[in-house]
OpenMM code with the backbone's topology and positions (N, CA, C; nanometers):
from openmm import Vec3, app, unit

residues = "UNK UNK UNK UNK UNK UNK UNK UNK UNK UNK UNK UNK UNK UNK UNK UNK UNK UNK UNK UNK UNK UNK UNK UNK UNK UNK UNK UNK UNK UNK UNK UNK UNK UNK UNK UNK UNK UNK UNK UNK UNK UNK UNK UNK UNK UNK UNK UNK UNK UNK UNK UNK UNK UNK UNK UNK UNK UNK UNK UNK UNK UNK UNK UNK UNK UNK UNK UNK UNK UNK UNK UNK UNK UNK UNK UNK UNK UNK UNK UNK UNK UNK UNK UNK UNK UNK UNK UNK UNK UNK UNK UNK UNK UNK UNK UNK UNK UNK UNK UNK UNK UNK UNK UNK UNK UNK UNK UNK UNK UNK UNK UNK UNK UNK UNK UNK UNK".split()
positions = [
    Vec3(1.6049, 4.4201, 3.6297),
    Vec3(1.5357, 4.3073, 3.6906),
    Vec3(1.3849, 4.3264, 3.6772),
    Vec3(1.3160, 4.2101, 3.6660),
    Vec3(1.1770, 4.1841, 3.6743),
    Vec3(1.1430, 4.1539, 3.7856),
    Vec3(1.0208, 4.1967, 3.8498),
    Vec3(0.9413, 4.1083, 3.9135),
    Vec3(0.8334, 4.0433, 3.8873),
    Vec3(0.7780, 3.9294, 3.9281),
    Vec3(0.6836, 3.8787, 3.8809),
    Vec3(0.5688, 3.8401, 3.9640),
    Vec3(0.4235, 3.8737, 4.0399),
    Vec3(0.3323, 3.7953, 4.1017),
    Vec3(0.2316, 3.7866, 4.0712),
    Vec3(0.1610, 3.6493, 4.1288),
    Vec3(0.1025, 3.5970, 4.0169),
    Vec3(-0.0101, 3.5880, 4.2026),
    Vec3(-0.1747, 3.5989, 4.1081),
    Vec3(-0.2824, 3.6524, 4.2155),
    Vec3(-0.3975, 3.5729, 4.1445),
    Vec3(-0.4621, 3.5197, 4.2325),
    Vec3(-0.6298, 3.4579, 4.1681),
    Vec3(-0.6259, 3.3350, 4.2056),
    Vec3(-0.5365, 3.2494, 4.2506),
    Vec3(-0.6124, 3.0807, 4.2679),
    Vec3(-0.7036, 3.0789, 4.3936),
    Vec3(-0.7316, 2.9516, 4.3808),
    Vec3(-0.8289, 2.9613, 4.4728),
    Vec3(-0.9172, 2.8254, 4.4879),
    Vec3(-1.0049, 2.7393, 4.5383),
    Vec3(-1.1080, 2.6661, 4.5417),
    Vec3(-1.1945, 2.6910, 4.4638),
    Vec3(-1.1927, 2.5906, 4.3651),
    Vec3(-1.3330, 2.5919, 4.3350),
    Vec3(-1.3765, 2.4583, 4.2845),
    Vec3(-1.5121, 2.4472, 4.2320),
    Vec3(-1.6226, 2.3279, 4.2185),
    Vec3(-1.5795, 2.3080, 4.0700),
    Vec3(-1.5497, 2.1407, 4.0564),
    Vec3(-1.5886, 2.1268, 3.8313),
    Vec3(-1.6961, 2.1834, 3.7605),
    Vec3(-1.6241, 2.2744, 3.6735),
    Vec3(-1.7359, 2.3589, 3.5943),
    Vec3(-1.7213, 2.4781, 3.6303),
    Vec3(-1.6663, 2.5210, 3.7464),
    Vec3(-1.6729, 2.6954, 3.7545),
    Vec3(-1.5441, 2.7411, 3.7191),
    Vec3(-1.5175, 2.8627, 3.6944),
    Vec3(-1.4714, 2.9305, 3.6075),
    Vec3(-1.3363, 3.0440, 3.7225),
    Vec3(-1.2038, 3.0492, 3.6775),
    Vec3(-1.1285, 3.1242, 3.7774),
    Vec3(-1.0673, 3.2194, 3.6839),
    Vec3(-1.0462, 3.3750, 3.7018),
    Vec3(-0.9103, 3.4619, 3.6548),
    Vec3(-0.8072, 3.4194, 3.7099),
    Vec3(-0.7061, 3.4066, 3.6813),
    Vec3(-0.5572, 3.4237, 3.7314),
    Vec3(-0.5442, 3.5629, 3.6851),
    Vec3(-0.3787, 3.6605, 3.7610),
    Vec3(-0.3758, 3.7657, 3.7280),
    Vec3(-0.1720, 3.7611, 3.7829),
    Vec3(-0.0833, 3.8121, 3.6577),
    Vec3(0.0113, 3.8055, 3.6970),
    Vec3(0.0694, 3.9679, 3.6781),
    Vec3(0.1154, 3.9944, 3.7069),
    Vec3(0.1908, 4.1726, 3.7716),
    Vec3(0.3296, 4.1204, 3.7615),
    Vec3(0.4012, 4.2051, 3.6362),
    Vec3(0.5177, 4.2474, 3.6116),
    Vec3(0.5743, 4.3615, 3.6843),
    Vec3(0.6823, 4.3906, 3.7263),
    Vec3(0.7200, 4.5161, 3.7716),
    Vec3(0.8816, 4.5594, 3.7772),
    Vec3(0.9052, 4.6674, 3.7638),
    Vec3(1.0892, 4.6783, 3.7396),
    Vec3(1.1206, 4.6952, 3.5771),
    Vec3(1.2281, 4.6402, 3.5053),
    Vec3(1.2305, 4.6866, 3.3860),
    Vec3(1.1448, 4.6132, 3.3196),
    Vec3(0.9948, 4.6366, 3.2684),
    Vec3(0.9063, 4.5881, 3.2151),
    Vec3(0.9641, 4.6213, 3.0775),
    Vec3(1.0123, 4.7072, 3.0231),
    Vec3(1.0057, 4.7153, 2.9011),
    Vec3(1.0860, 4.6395, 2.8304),
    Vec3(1.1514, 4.5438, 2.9079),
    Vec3(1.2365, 4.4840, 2.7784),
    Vec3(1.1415, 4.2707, 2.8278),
    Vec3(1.0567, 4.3166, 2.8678),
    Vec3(0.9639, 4.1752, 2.8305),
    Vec3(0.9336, 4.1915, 2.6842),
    Vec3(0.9414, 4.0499, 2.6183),
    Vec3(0.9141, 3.9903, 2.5106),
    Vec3(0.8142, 3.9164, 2.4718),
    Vec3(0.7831, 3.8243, 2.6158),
    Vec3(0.6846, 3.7225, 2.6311),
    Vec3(0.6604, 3.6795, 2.7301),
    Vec3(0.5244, 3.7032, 2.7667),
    Vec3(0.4625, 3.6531, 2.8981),
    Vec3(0.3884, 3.5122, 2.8978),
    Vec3(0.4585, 3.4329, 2.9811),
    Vec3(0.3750, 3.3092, 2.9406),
    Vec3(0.3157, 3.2588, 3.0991),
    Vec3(0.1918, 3.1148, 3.1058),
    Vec3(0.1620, 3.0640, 3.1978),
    Vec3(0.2154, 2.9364, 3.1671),
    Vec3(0.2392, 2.9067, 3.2753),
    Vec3(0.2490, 2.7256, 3.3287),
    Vec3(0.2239, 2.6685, 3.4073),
    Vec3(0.1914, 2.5352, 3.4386),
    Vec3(0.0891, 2.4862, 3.5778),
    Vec3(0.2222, 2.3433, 3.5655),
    Vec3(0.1874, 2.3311, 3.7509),
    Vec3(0.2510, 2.2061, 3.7583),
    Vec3(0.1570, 2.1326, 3.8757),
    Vec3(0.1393, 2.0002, 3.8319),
    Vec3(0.0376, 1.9383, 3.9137),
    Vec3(0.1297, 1.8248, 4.0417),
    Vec3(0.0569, 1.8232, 4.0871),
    Vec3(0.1426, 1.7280, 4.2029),
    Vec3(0.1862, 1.6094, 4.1260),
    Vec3(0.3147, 1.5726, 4.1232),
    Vec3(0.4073, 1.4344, 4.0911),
    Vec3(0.4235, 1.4415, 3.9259),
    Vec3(0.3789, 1.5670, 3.9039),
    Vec3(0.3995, 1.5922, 3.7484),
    Vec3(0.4879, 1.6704, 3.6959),
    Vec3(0.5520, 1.7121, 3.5651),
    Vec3(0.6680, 1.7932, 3.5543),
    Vec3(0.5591, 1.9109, 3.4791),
    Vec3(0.6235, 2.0185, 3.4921),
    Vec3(0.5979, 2.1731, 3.4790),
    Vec3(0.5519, 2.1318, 3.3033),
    Vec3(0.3986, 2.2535, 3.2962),
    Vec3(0.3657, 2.2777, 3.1656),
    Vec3(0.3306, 2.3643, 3.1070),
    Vec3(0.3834, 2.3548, 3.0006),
    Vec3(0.3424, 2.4839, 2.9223),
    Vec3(0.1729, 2.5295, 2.9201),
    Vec3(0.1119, 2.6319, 2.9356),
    Vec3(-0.0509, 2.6538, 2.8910),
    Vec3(-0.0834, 2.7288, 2.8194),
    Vec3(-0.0176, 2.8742, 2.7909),
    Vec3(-0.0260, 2.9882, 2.7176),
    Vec3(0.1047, 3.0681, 2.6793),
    Vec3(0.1229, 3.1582, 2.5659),
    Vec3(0.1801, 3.2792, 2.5805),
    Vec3(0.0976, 3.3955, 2.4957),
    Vec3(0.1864, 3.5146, 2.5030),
    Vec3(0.1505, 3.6052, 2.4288),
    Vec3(0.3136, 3.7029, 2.4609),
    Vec3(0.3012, 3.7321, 2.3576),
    Vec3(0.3984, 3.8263, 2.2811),
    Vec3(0.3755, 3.9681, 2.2608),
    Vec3(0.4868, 4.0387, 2.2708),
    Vec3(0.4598, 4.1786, 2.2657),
    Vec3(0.3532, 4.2416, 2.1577),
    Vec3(0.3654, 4.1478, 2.0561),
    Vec3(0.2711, 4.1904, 1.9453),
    Vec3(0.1864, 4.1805, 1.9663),
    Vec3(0.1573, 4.0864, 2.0757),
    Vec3(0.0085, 4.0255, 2.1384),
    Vec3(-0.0527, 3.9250, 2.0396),
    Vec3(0.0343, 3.8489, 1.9900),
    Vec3(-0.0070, 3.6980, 1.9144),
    Vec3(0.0028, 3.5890, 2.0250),
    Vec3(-0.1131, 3.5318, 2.0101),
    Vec3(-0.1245, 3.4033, 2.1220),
    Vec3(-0.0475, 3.2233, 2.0927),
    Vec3(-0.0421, 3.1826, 2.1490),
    Vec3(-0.0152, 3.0670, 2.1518),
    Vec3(-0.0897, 2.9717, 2.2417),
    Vec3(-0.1158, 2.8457, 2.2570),
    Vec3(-0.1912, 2.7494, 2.3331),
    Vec3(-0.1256, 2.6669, 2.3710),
    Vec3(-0.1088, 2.5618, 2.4561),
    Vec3(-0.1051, 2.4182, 2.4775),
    Vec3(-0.2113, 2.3415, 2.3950),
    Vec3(-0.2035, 2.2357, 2.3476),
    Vec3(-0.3292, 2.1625, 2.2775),
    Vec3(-0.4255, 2.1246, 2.3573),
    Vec3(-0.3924, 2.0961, 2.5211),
    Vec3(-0.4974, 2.0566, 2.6631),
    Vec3(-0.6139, 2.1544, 2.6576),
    Vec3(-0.5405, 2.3117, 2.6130),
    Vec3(-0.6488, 2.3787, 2.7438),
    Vec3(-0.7632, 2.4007, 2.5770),
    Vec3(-0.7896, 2.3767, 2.4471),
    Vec3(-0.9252, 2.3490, 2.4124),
    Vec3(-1.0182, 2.4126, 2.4013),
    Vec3(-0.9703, 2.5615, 2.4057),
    Vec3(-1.0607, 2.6655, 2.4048),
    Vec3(-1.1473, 2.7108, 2.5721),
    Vec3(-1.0931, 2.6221, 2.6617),
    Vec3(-1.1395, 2.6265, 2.7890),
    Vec3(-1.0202, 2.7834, 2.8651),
    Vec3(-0.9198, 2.8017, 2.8080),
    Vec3(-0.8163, 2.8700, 2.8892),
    Vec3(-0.8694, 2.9925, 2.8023),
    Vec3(-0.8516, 3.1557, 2.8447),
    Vec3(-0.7877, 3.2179, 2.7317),
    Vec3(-0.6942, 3.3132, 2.7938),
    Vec3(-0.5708, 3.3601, 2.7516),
    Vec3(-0.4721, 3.4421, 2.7950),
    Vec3(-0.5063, 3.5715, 2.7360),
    Vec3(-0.5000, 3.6742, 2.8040),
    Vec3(-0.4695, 3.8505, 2.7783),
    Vec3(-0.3444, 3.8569, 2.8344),
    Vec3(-0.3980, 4.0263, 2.8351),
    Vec3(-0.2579, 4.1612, 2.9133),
    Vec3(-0.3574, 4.2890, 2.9249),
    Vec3(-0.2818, 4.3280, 3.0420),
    Vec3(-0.3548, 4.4737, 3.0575),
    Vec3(-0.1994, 4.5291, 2.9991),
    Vec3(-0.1496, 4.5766, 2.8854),
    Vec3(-0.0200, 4.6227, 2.8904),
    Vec3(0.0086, 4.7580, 2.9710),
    Vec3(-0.1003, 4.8310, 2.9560),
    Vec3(-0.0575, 4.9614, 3.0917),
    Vec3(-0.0441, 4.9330, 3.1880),
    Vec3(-0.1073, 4.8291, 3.2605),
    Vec3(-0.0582, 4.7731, 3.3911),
    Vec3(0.0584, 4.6738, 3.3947),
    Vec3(0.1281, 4.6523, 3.3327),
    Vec3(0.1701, 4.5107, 3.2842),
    Vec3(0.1481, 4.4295, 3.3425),
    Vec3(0.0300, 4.3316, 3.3461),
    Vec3(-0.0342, 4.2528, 3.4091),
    Vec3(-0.1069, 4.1621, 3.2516),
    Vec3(-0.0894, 4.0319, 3.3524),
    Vec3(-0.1334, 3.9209, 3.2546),
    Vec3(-0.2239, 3.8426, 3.3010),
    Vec3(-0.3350, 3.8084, 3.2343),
    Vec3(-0.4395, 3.7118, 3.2876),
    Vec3(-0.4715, 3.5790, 3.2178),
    Vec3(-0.4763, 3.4752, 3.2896),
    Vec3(-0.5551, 3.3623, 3.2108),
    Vec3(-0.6992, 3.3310, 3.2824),
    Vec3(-0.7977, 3.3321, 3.1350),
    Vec3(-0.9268, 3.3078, 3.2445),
    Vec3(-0.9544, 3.1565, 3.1913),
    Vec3(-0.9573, 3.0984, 3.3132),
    Vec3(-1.0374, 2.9466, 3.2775),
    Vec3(-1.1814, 2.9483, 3.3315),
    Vec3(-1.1984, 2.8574, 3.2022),
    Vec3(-1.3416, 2.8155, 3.2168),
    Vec3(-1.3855, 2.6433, 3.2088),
    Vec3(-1.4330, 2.6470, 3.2528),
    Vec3(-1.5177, 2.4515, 3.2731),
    Vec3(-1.4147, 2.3934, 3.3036),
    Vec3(-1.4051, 2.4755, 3.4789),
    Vec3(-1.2977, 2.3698, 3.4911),
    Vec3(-1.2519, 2.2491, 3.5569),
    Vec3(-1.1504, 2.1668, 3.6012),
    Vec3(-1.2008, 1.9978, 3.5578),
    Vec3(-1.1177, 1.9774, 3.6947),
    Vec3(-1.1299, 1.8820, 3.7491),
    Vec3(-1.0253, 1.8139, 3.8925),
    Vec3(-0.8606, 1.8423, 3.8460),
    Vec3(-0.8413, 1.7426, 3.7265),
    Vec3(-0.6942, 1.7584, 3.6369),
    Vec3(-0.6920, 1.8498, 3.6265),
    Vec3(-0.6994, 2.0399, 3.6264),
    Vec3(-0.6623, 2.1254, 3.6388),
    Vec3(-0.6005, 2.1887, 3.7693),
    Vec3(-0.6229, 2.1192, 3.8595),
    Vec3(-0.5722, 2.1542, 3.9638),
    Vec3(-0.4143, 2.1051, 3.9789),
    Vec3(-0.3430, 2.2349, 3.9880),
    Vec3(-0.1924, 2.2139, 3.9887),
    Vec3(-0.1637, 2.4164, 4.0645),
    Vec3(-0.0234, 2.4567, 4.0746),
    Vec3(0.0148, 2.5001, 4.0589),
    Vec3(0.0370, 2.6223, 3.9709),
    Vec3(-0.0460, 2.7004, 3.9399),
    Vec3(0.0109, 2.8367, 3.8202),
    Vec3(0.0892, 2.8933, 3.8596),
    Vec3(0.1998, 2.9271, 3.7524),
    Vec3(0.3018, 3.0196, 3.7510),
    Vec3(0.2887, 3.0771, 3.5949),
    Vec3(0.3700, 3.2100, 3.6247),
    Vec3(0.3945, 3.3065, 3.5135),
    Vec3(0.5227, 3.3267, 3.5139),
    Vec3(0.5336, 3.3113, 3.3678),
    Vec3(0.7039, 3.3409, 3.3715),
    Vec3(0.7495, 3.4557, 3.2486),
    Vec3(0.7822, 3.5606, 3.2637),
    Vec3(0.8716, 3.6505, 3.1549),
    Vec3(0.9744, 3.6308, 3.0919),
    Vec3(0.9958, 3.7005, 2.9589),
    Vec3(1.0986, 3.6239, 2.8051),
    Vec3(1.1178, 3.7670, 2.8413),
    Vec3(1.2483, 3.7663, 2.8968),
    Vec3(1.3250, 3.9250, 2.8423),
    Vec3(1.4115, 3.9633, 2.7315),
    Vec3(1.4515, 4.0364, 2.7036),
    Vec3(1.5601, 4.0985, 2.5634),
    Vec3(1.7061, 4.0942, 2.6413),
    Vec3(1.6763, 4.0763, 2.7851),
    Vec3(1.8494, 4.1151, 2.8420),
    Vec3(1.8391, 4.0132, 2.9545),
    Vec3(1.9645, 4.0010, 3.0416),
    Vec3(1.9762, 3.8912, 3.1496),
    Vec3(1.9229, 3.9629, 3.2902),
    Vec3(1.8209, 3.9059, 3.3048),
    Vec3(1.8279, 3.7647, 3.3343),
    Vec3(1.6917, 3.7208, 3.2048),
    Vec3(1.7234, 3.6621, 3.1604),
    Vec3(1.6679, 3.5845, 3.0224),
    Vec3(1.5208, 3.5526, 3.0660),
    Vec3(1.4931, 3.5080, 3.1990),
    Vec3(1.3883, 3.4450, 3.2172),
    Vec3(1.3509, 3.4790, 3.3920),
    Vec3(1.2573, 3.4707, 3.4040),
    Vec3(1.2155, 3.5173, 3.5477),
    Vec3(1.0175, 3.4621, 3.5826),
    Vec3(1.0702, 3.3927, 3.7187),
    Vec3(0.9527, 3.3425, 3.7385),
    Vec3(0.8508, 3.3944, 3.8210),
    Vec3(0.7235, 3.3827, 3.8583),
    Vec3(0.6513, 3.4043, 3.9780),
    Vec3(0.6773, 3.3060, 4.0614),
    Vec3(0.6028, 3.3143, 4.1787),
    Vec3(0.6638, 3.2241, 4.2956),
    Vec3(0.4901, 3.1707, 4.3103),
    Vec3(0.4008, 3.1429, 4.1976),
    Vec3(0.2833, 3.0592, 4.1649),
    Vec3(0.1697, 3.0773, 4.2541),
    Vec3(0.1048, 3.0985, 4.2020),
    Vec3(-0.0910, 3.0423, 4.2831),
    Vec3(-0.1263, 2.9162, 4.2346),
    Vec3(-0.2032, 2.8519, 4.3481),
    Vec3(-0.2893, 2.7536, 4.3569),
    Vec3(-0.3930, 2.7756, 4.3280),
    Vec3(-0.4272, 2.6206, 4.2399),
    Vec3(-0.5803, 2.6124, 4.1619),
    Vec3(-0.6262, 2.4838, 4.2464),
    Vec3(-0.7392, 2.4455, 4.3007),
    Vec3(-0.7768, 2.3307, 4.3433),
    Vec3(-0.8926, 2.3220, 4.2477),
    Vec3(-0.9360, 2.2116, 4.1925),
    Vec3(-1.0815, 2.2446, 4.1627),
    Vec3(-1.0973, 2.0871, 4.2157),
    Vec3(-1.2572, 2.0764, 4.2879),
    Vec3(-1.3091, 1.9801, 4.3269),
    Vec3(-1.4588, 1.9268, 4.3171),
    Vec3(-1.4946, 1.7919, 4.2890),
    Vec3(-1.6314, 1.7453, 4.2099),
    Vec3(-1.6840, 1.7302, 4.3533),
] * unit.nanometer
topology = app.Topology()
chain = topology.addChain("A")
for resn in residues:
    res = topology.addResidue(resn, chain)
    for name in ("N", "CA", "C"):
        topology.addAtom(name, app.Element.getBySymbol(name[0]), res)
């Protein structure tokens, strides 16, 4: 089993800038892929980032060079840092793990992003 929590939302103003920070723990070694997703009020869940054990990235086409995803892999911890960021970003983050064995998939239980003009 995985665990997953996910640390950093918070308030903030359009234009300033937040880390998120997600902490794997338990059988880390058979993660594959760590990804983020945000869900905004009355909206359905979205994809924003991954990265892969190889540490090749992937994007959503939204986040525009405004998002960028790491890993501390010794910690197994995952970060997305946003920057310039906008009202419509305010939703929900979650992190979710791609394992090699069952349970296939495993979520965080999400931080809040508010951002406000």
């Amino acid at each position: 089993q995985v665990r997953v929590v996910e640390s950093g939302g918070g308030l903030v103003q359009v234009g300033e800038s937040l880390r998120l920070s997600c902490t794997a723990s338990g059988s880390t070694s058979s993660i594959q892929v760590m990804e983020w997703h945000r869900q905004a009020p009355g909206k359905e869940r979205e994809f924003i980032a991954s990265i892969n054990k190889g540490g090749a990235t992937n994007y959503a086409d939204f986040v525009q060079s405004r998002f960028t995803i790491s890993r501390d892999k010794a910690r197994n911890t995952l970060f997305l840092q946003m920057n310039s960021l906008k009202p419509e970003d305010t939703a929900v983050y979650s992190c979710k793990v791609v394992r090699t064995q069952y349970p296939w998939y495993t979520w965080g239980q999400g931080t809040q992003v508010t951002v406000f003009s």
